[in-house]
C-alpha positions in Angstrom: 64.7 308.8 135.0 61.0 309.3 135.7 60.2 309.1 139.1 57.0 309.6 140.9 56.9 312.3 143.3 55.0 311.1 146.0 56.1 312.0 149.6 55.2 309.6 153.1 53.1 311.9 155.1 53.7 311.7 158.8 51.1 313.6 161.2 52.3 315.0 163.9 50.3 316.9 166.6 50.6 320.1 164.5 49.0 318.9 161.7 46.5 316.8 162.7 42.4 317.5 162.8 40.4 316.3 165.5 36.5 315.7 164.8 33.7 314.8 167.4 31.6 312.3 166.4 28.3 310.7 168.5 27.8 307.3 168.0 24.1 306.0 168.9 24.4 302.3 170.4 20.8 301.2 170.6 20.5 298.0 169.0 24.2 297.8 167.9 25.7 294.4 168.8 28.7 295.4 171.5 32.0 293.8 170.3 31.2 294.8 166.3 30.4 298.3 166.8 33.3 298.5 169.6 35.6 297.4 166.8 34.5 300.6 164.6 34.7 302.9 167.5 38.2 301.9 168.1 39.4 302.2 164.8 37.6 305.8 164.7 39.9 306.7 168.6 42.9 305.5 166.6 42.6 307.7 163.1 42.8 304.3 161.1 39.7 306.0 158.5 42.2 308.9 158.1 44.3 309.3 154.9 47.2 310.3 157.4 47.1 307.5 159.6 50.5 307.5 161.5 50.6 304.5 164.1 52.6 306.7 166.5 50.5 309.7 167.0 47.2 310.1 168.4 45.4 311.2 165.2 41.7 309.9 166.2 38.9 311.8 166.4 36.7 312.3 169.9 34.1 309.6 170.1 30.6 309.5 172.3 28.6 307.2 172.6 25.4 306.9 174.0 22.5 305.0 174.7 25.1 302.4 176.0 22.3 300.7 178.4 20.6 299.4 174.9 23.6 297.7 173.4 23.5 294.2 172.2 24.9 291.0 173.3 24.6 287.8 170.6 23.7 284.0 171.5 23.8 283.2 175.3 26.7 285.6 176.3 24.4 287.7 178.6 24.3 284.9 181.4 27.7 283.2 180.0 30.3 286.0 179.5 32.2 287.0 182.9 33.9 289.9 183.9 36.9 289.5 185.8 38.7 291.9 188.0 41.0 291.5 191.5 40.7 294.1 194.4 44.7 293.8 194.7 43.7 291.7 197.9 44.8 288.0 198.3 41.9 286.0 197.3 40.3 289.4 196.0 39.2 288.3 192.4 35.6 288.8 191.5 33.8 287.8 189.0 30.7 289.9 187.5 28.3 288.6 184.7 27.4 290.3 181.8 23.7 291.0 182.3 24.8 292.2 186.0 27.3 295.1 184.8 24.9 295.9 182.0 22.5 296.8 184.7 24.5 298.3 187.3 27.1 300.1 184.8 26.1 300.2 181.2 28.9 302.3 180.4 31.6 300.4 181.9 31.1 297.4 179.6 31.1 299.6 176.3 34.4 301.1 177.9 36.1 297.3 178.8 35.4 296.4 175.2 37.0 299.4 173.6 39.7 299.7 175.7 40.7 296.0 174.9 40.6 297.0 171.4 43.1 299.9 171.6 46.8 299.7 172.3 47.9 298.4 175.5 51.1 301.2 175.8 51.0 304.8 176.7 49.6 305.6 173.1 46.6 303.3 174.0 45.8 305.4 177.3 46.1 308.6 175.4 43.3 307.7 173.1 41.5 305.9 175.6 40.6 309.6 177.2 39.4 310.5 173.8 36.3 308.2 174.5 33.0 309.4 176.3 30.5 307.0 177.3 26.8 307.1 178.7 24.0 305.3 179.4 21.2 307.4 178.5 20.2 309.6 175.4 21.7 312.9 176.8 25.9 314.0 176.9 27.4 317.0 178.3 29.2 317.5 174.9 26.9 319.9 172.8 29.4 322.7 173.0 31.8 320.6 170.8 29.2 320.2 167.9 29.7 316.6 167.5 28.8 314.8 163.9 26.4 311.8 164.1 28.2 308.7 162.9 26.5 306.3 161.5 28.5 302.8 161.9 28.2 299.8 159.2 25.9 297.2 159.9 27.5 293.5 159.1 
């Protein structure tokens, strides 16, 4: 019988290779580049892609104060989060984090995107985020990564 001879790879932490990549956000609509950023944490672009391991590469981004919101969302879109205090939910609007924490709101819409399990925090750590042009990441000779434009 002729059989092919082809073997499931499964990555482990032995065998997998992790890359640093910089990822410039100027101009780069949030929730679409976000999506590609996520996929990179999670090793989806990687031939060995195992949905059990943490085989993503190391992402920063920067220039987070520039990113992009589409149609009215930068007065609509509300960001919710409780003190743990009765009565303690607070609601902050999208143009207001972007001003105060520019980073935080590139880091709620990855984070969504990503697992919600121990897996998910893992990778979450893999992500770096600033506001400005400058990281403290030089040392780790990161790859710029251009992401598609759709």
């Amino acid at each position: 019988m002729n059989t092919l001879s082809y073997k499931t790879i499964s990555a482990n932490k032995a065998t997998i290779q992790k890359e640093w990549f910089v990822v410039d956000a100027t101009n780069q609509v949030l929730g679409r580049m976000c999506s590609q950023v996520a996929g990179i944490l999670r090793g989806k672009h990687k031939p060995y892609f195992t949905p059990h391991v943490d085989c993503g590469d190391n992402v920063i981004v920067i220039n987070a104060e520039k990113v992009r919101l589409t149609g009215r969302k930068m007065e609509d879109k509300e960001y919710i989060r409780h003190t743990g205090y009765p009565g303690g939910q607070r609601k902050t609007k999208a143009g207001e984090l972007i001003k105060k924490m520019p980073e935080r709101m590139v880091e709620i819409a990855v984070k969504r995107m990503l697992p919600r399990n121990r897996l998910g925090s893992v990778l979450f750590g893999n992500l770096f985020v600033y506001a400005g042009p400058d990281h403290p990441h030089q040392a780790q000779q990161p790859k710029e990564l251009i992401l598609k434009q759709k």
